[in-house]
C-alpha positions as CSV (number, residue, x, y, z in Angstrom):
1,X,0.0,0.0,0.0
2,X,1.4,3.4,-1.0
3,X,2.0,6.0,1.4
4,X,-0.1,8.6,0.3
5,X,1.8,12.4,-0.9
6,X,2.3,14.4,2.6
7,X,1.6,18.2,2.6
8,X,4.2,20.5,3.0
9,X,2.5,21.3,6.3
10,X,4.2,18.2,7.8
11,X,7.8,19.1,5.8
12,X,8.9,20.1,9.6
13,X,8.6,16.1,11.2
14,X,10.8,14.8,7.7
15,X,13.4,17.4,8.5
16,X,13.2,16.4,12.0
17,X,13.0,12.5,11.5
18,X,16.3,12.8,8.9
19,X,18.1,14.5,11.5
20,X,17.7,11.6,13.8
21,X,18.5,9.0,11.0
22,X,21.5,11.0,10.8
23,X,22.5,11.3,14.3
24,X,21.8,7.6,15.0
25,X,18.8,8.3,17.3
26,X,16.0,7.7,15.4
27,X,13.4,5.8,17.6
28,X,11.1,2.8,16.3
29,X,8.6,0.7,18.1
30,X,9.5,-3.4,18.5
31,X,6.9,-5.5,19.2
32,X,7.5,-7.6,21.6
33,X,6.2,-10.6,23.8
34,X,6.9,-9.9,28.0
35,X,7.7,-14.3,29.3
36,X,8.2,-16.0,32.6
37,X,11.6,-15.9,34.5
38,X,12.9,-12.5,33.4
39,X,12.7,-13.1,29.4
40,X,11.3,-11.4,26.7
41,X,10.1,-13.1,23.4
42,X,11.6,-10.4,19.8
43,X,9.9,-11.8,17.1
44,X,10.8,-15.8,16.6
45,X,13.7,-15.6,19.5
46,X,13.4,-15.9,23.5
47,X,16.1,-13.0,25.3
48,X,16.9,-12.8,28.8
49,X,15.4,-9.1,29.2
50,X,18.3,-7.0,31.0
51,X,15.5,-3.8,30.1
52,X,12.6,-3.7,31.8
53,X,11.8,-2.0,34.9
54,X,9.8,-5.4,36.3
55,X,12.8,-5.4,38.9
56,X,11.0,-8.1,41.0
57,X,9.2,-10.0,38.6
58,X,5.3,-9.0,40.0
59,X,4.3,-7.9,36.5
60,X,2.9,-11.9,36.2
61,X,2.7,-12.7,39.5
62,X,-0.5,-14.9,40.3
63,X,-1.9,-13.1,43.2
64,X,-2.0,-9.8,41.2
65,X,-3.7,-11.1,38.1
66,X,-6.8,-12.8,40.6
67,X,-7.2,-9.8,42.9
68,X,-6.9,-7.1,39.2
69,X,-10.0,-9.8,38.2
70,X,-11.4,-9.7,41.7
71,X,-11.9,-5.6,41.7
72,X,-13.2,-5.6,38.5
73,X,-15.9,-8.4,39.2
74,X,-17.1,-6.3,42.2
75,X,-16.2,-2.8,41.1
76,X,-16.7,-2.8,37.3
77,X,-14.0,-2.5,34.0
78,X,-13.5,1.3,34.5
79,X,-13.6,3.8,36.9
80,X,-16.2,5.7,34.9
81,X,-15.4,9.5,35.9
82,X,-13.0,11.9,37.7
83,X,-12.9,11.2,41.6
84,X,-14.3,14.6,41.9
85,X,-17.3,13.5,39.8
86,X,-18.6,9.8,40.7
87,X,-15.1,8.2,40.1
88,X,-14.1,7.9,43.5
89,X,-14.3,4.4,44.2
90,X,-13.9,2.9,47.6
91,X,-11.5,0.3,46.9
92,X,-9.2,3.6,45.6
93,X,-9.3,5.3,49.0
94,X,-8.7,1.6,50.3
95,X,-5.5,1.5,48.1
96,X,-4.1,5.0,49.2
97,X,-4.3,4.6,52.8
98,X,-2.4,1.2,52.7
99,X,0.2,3.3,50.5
100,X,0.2,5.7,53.5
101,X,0.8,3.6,55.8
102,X,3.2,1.4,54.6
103,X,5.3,4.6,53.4
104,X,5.0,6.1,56.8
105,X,3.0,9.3,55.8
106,X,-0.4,10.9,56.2
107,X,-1.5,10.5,52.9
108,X,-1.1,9.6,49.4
109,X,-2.9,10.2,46.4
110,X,-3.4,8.1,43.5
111,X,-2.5,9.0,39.6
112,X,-2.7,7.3,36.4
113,X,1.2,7.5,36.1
114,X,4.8,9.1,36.9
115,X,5.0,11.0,34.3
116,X,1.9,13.0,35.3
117,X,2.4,12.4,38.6
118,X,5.5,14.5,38.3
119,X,4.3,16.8,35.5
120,X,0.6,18.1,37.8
121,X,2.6,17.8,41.0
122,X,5.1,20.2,40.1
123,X,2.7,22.6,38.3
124,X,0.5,22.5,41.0
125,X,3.1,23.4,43.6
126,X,4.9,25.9,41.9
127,X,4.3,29.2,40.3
128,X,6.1,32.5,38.3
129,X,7.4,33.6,42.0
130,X,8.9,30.0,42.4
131,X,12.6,29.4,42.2
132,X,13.1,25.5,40.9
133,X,16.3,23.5,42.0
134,X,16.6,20.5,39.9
135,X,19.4,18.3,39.7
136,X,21.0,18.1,36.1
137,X,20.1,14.5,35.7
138,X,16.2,14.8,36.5
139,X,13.9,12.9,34.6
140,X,12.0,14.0,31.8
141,X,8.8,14.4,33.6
142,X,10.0,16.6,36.5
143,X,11.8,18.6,33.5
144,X,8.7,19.4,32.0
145,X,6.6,19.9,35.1
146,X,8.6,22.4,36.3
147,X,8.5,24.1,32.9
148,X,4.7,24.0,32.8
149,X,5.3,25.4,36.3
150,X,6.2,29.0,35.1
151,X,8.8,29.0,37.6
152,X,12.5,30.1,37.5
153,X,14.4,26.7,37.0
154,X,17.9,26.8,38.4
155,X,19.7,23.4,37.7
156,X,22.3,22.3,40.5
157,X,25.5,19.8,39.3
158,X,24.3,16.2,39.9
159,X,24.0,14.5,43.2
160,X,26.1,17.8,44.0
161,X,24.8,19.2,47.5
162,X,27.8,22.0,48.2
163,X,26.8,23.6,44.2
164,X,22.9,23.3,45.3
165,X,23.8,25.3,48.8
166,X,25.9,28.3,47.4
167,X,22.7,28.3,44.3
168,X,20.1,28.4,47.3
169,X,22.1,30.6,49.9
170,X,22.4,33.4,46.5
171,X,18.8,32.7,45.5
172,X,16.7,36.1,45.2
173,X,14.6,37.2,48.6
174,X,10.6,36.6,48.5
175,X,10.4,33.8,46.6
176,X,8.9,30.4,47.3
177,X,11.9,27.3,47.0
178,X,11.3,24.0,45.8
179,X,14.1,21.6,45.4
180,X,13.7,18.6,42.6
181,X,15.2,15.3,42.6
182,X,15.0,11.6,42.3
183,X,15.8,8.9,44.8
184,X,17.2,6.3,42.0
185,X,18.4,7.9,39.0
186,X,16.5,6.2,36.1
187,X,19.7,6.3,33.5
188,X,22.6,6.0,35.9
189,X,21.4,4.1,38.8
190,X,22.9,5.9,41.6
191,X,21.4,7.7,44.5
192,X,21.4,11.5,46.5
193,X,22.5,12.1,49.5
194,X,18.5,12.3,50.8
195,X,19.3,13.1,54.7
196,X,21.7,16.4,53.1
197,X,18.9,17.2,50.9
198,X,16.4,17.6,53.6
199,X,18.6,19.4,55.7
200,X,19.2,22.1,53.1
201,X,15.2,22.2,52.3
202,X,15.2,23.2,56.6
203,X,17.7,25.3,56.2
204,X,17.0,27.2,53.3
205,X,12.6,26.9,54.0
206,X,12.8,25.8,50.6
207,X,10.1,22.3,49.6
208,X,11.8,19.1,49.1
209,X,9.9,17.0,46.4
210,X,11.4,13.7,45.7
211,X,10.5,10.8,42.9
212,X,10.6,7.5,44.0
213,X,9.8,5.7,40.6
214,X,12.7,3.4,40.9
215,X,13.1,2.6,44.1
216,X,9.8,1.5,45.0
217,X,9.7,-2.3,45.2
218,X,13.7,-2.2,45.4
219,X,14.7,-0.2,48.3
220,X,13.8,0.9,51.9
221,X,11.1,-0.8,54.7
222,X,9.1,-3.2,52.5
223,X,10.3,-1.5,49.3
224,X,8.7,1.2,50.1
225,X,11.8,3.6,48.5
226,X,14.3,5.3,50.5
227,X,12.9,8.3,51.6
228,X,11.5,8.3,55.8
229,X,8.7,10.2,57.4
230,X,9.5,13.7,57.9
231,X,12.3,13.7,54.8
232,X,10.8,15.4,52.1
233,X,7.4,17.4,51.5
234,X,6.6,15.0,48.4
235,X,6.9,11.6,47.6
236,X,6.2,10.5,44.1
237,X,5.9,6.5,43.6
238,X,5.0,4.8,41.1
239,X,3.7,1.2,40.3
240,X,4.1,0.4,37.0
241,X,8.2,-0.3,37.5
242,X,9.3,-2.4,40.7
243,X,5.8,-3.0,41.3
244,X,4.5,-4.3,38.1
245,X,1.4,-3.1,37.5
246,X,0.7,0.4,36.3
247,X,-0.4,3.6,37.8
248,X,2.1,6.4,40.3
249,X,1.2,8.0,44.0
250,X,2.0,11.3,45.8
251,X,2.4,10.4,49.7
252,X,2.8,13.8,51.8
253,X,0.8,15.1,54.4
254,X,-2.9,15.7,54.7
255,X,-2.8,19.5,53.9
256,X,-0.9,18.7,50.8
257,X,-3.2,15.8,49.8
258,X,-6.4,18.1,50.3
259,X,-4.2,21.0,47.8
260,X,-3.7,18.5,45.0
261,X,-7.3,17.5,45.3
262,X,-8.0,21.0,44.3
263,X,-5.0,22.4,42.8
264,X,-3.9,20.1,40.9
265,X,-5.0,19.4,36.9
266,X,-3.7,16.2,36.2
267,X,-5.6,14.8,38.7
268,X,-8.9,16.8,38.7
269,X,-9.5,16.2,35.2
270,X,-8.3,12.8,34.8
271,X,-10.9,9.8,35.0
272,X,-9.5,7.6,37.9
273,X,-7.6,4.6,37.4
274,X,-9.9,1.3,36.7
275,X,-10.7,-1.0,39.8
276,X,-8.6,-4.0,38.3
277,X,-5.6,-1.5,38.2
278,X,-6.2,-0.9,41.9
279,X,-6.7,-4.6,42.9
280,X,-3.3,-5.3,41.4
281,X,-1.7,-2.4,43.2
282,X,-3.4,-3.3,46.2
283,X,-1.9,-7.2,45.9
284,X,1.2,-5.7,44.8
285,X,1.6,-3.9,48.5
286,X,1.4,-7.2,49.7
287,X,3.6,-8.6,47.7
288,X,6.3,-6.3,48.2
289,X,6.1,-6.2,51.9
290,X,7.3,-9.8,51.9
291,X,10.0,-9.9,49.2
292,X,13.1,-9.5,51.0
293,X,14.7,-12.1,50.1
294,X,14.3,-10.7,46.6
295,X,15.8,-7.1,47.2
296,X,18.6,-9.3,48.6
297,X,19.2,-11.7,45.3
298,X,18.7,-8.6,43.4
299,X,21.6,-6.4,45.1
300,X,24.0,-9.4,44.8
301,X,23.4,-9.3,41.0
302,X,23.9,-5.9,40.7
303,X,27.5,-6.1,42.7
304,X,28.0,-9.4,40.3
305,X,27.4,-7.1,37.2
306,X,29.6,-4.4,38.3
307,X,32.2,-6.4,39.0
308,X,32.5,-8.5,35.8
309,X,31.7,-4.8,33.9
310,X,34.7,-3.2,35.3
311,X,37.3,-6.6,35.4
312,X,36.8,-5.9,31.2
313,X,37.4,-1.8,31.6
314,X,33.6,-0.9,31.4
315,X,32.6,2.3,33.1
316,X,29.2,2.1,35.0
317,X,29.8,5.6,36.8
318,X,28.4,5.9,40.3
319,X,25.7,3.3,39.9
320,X,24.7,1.2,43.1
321,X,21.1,-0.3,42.6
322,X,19.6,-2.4,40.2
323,X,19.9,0.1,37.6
324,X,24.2,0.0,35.9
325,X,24.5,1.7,32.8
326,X,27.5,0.8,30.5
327,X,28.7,3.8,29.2
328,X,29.7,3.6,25.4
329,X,29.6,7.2,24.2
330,X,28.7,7.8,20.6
331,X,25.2,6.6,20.0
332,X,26.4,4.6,16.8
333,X,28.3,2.5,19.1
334,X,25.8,1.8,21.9
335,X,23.5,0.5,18.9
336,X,26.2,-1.6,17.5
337,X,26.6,-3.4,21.1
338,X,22.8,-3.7,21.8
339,X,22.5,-5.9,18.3
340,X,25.4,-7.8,19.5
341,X,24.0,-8.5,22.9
342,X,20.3,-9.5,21.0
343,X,23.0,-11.8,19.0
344,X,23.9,-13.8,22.1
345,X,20.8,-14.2,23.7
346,X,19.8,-10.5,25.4
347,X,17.5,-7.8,25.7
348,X,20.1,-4.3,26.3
349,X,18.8,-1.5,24.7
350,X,20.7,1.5,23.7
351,X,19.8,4.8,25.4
352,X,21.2,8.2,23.3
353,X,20.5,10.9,23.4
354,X,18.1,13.3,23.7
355,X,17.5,10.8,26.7
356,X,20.7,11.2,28.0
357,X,23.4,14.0,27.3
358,X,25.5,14.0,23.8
359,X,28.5,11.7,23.8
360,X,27.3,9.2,26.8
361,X,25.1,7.1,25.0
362,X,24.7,3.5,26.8
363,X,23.0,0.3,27.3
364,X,21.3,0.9,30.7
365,X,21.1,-2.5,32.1
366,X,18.1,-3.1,34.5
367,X,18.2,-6.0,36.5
368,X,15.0,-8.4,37.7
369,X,14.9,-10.6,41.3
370,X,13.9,-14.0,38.0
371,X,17.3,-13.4,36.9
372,X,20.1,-16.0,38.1
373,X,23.4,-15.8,38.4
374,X,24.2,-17.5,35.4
375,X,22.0,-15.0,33.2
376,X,24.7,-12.0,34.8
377,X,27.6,-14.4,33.8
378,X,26.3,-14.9,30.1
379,X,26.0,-11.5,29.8
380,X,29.2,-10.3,31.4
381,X,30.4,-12.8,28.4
382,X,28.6,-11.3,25.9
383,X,30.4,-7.7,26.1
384,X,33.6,-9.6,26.7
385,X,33.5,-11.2,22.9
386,X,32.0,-7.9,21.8
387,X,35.3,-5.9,23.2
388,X,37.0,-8.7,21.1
389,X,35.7,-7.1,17.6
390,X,35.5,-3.4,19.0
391,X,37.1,-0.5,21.0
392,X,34.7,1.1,22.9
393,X,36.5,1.8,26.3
């Protein structure tokens, strides 16, 4: 079937789309089929899947799938409304006081994901007479929210708490503070220094909002991520990553929760998640309250991949959790290794940029409890035969 002439009113995407092809960053879609034990199936071929964000495995886990059918047998397929309108389902408010408590905070609201978690959180709490501190690495969605914002974004070196002081201690008088940043960092898998962080939000009376999405499931009390009670104003968490289902949270304290309830866009005009959504998160707590032994298995690969990663000269930066990138560089490169690694058996994408910056281009490895030690060891060998055909060190 021909694709039919395009007007010259679209002339702007070609030009845009060709300078990816160029670059080496043009994105495409690859359907794919999500397996037991940690592998993915690419058209005819089975790959261990080294990245997903399923870090514990839940996203197939019995108990969720029966109590996702369980809440939509009693409840209904879909939520039908806003909360604000008739959409406020009981087994919702069910859902977000068992996030509460487990999390160690007043409250917590549901949203239909991170990304707009972080995106209507932001813009709800900030404002033109806001000054925005957000660490260099951010993600995406707390890039944007603080754009839609209005406010005065100030960005602070990474996981660099001395640069973020002598930004906040020079910081304009009569403006509200907010300081941005993530607990795991999604592309390089290392962590702040959380306890400095709140210490400068008391010092400075500036608000600490923090996003969670990758270390809920993986680290803290019950994997409930690595922030404490009384740390930081806001928590974002989300479920579709660690905790294998799909939807995000904001846990804070009742004042905030009753703000966003009015303030806040992304949640007033959004129809609330579907009841089998919420059964699954709700097994999911459960789940996750119990899987230490996983977190455990999980670390232990991590320090595994590390270790066989820099015995061959990789570079995985300051990476500690589940999350080690392997920095390459140039994007061409990082593409050429990922179709080696789907040569030998495995799933590692390439990330380039505009996702991260130019010139550190990478296969971001993410690691799942259903991987054994053998999968790290076959792919440990995989970039070793690859560094016997190509320089990328």
């Amino acid at each position: 079937m021909e694709t039919p002439p395009q007007p010259e009113v679209f002339s702007f995407m070609e030009r845009a789309l060709e300078k990816r092809r160029k670059a080496g960053t043009l994105r495409r879609l690859l359907p794919m089929e999500l397996m037991d034990g940690g592998r993915v199936r690419v058209g005819d071929r089975v790959l261990v899947n080294f990245s997903g964000n399923d870090y514990l495995g839940l996203s197939r886990d019995p108990l969720l799938l029966q109590r996702g059918e369980a809440f939509a047998r009693r409840f209904g397929a879909g939520a039908t409304a806003s909360r604000l309108v008739c959409g406020n389902l009981s087994c919702t408010e069910e859902v977000e006081k068992k996030i509460a408590r487990m999390k160690g905070f007043e409250s917590a609201l549901m949203l239909a994901s991170g990304y707009q978690a972080n995106l209507s959180l932001l813009a709800a709490l900030c404002d033109r007479k806001t000054l925005i501190f957000s660490d260099r690495l951010n993600h995406n969605s707390l890039i944007q929210g603080a754009r839609l914002s209005g406010g005065t974004i100030i960005r602070f070196r990474h996981n660099d708490l001395s640069h973020l002081e002598q930004l906040l201690s020079h910081g304009p008088e009569g403006l509200r503070k907010c300081i941005v940043t993530e607990s795991v960092f999604s592309m390089d898998g290392d962590v702040p220094d959380l306890e400095g962080l709140s210490q400068l939000a008391a010092r400075y009376q500036a608000l600490l909002v923090v996003d969670e999405a990758h270390a809920t499931g993986v680290l803290g009390d019950q994997g409930m991520g690595l922030v404490k009670p009384g740390m930081a104003h806001a928590v974002v968490g989300t479920f579709g990553k660690g905790a294998g289902v799909f939807g995000a949270y904001v846990a804070g304290s009742s004042l905030l929760k009753e703000y966003l309830v009015n303030e806040m866009g992304g949640f007033v005009f959004s129809t609330a998640l579907p009841p089998s959504v919420m059964g699954m998160v709700d097994a999911s707590l459960d789940r996750m309250a119990e899987m230490d032994a996983e977190r455990k298995h999980l670390a232990a690969l991590g320090d595994q991949l590390r270790h066989g990663l820099h015995s061959l000269d990789f570079y995985t930066g300051a990476s500690c959790t589940q999350i080690v990138p392997v920095m390459v560089g140039e994007a061409k490169k990082a593409l050429a290794l990922s179709a080696h690694l789907e040569k030998e058996g495995f799933l590692g994408v390439a990330i380039r940029p505009p996702t991260v910056p130019e010139g550190k281009s990478r296969i971001r490895i993410s690691l799942c409890a259903l991987h054994s030690k053998e999968d790290v060891e076959g792919l440990i060998r995989a970039f070793s035969t690859f560094l016997q055909h190509t320089d990328i060190k």
